[in-house]
C-alpha positions in Angstrom: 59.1 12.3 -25.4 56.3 9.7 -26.2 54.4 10.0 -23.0 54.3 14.2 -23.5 53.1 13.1 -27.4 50.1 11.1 -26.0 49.7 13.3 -23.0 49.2 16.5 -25.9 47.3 13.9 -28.0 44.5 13.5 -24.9 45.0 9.8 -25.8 46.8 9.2 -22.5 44.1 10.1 -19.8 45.0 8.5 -16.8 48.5 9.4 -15.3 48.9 5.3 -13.6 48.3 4.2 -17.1 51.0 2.9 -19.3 51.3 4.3 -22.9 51.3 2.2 -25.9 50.8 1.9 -29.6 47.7 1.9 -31.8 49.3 0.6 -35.3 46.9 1.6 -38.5 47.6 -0.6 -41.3 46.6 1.0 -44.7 45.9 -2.3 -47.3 44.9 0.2 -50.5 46.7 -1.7 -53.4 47.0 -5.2 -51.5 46.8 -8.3 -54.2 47.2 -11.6 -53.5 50.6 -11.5 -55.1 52.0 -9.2 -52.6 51.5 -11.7 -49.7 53.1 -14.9 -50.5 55.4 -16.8 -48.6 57.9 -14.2 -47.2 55.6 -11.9 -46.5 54.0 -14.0 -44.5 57.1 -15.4 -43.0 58.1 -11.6 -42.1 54.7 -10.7 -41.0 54.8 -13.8 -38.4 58.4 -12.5 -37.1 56.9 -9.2 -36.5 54.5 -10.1 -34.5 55.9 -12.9 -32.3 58.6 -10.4 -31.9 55.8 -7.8 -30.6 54.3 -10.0 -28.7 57.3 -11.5 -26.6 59.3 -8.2 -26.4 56.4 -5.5 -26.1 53.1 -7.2 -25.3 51.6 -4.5 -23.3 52.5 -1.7 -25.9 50.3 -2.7 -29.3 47.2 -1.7 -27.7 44.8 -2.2 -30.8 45.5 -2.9 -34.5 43.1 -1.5 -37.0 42.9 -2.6 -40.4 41.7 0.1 -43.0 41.1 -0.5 -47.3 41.5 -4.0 -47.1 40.5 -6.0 -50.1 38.2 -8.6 -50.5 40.3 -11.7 -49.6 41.1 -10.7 -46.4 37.7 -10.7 -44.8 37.5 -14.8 -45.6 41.4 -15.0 -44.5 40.7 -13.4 -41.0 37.6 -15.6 -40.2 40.2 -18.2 -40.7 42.7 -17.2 -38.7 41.4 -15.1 -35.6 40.7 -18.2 -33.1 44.2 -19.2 -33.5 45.1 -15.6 -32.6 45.3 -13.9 -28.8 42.9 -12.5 -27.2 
């Protein structure tokens, strides 16, 4: 059922390629008091869970009205993360 989604989609083009996931994360409304400590505990599960279980399905992540304070946070953290 997914492949014949991407396939109708034209986002799977070649047949030997493997399908995955391109995951849109919508950050309108974010404040700094929505990502405390279990947020950021949950957010970690999610994706060491993604990345042991399904690491060649998340095939890009994109990021869209993110406030100001993430900018500064992702400097931060994006040589710690895979490549």
């Amino acid at each position: 059922m997914q492949e014949e989604g991407l396939k109708s989609l034209n986002l799977w083009k070649d047949e030997e390629a493997r399908p995955g996931y391109i995951y849109v994360l919508d950050c309108s409304g974010l404040r700094m008091c929505h990502v405390g400590k279990p947020a950021r505990g949950c957010a970690m599960e999610l994706a060491k869970l993604l990345m042991d279980f399904y690491p060649d399905y998340l095939k890009q992540t994109h990021i869209t009205n993110a406030p100001g304070f993430v900018a500064p946070a992702w400097r931060l953290f994006r040589p710690f993360l895979p490549s």
